[in-house]
N, C-alpha and C positions, 0 to 999 in steps of 0.2 A: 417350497423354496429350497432349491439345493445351491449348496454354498460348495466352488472351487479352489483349490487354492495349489495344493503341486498338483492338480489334476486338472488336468486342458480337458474341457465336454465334449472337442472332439474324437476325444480316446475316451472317452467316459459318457457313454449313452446312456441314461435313464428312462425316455421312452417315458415323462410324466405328461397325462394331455393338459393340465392345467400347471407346467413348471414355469418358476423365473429361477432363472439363473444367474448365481452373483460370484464375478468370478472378482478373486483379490489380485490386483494389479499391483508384481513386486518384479524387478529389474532380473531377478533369479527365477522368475517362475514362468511357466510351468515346468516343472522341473521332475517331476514324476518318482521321488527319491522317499524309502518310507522312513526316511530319519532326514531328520533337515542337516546340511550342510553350514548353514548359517548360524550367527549367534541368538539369533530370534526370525520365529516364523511372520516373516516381512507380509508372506504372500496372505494369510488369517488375519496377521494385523491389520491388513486393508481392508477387510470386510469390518465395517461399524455394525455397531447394536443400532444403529438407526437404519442402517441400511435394510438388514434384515424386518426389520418392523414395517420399514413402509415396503418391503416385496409382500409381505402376511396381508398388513393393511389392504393394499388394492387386490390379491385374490381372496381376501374375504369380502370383499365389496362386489365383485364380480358378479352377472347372474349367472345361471349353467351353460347359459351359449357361447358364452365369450372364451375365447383363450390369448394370456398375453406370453408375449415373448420379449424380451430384453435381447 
């Protein structure tokens, strides 16, 4: 599970054969900046702890043949 946030995956290949990718949808982002600009990182706060759990969830459920993508 790789988690986005000032990093758009199309500038950021990771090449994982089994990744979901969660990217945080914030009005400022992708913004590519290594210090935020804003008073809170808007584009992280978008990514939930549930989000993350159910990406785990269904590639632990997965059998070896499958790959998903988001």
């Amino acid at each position: 599970v790789s988690l986005f946030g000032t990093n758009d995956p199309a500038w950021t290949e990771t090449d994982f054969d089994r990744e979901i990718k969660i990217i945080g949808d914030a009005d400022c982002g992708p913004c590519a900046r290594p210090i935020c600009n804003q008073s809170r990182h808007k584009c992280m706060e978008a990514i939930t702890v549930d989000m993350v759990c159910e990406a785990a969830e269904r590639l632990m459920s997965l059998d070896n043949n499958k790959i998903v993508q988001d």
